[in-house]
C-alpha positions in Angstrom: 267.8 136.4 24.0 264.2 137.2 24.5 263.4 133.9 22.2 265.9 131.8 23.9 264.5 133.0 27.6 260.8 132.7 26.2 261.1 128.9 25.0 263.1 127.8 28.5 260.4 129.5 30.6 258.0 127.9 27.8 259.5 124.3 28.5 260.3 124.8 32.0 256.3 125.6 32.7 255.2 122.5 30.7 257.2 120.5 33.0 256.5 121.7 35.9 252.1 121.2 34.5 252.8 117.9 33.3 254.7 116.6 36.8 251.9 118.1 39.2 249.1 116.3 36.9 251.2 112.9 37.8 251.5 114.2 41.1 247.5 113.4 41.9 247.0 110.5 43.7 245.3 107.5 42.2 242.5 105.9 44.4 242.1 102.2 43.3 238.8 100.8 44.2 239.7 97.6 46.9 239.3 94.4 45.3 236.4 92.3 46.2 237.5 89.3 48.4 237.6 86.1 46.1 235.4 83.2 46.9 237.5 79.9 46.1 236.1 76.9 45.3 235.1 74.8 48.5 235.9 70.8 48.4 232.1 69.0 49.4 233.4 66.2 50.7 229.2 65.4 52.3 228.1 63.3 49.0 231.5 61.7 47.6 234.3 62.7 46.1 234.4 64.6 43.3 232.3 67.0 44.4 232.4 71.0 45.0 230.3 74.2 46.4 229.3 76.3 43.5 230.1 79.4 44.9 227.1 81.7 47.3 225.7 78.5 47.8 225.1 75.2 49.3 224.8 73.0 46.2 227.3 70.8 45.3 228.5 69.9 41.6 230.1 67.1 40.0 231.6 67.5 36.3 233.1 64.0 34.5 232.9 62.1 31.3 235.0 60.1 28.9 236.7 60.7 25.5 237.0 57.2 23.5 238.5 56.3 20.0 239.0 53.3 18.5 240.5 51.9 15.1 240.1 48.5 13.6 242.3 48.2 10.4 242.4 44.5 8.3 244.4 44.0 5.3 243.6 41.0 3.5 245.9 39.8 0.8 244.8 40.9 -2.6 242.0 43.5 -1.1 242.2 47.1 -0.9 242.7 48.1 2.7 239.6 48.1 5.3 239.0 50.0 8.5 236.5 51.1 10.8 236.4 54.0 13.1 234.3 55.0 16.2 234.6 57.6 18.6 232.3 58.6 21.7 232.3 61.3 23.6 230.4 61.8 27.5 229.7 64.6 29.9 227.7 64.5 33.0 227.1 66.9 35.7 225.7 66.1 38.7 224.1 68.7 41.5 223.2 67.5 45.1 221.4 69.9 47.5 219.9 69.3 51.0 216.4 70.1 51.3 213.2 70.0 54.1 211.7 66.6 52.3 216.2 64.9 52.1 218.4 65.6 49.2 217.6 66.6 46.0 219.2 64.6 43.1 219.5 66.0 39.6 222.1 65.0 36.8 222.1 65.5 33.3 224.3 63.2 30.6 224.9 64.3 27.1 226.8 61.8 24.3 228.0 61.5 21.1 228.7 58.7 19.1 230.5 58.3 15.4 
């Protein structure tokens, strides 16, 4: 009985450790406010904030493929292929001396 009285009290005292270290409160740190992405609607459209501060941003391009096949009679098969790819981003930013202008284009051709 001793063994039987032993392991209960054994069990019972684990428990009761294990439920009080649950017990303790968590403190989660308060999430930082997000900053969204403004609309700036002052140079176009297209346009946003970059967020904490006043410059606005433009991101566009194009993706282009094109396939030219021929098949003349009694000639192997002919085709061309080309593909382009653009990007540009644009930044705008009032200054003292008016706005400031910058852009940058990069392209690929094949």
């Amino acid at each position: 009985m001793n063994i039987k009285s032993l392991l209960l009290g054994s069990a019972a005292a684990l428990a009761v450790v294990s439920g009080a270290q649950a017990a303790d409160a968590v403190v989660a740190a308060e999430p930082e406010p997000m900053e969204y992405v403004r609309v700036c609607d002052a140079y176009g459209t297209g346009y946003f904030y970059i967020p904490g501060t006043e410059t606005c941003l433009k991101i566009g391009g194009l993706l282009r493929a094109e396939k030219y096949v021929e098949d003349a009679k009694g000639s192997k098969e002919y085709y061309e292929w080309h593909t382009r790819a653009r990007i540009q981003i644009e930044a705008k930013n009032d200054s003292e001396w008016g706005t400031v202008y910058s852009w940058i284009r990069l392209q690929g051709d094949s």
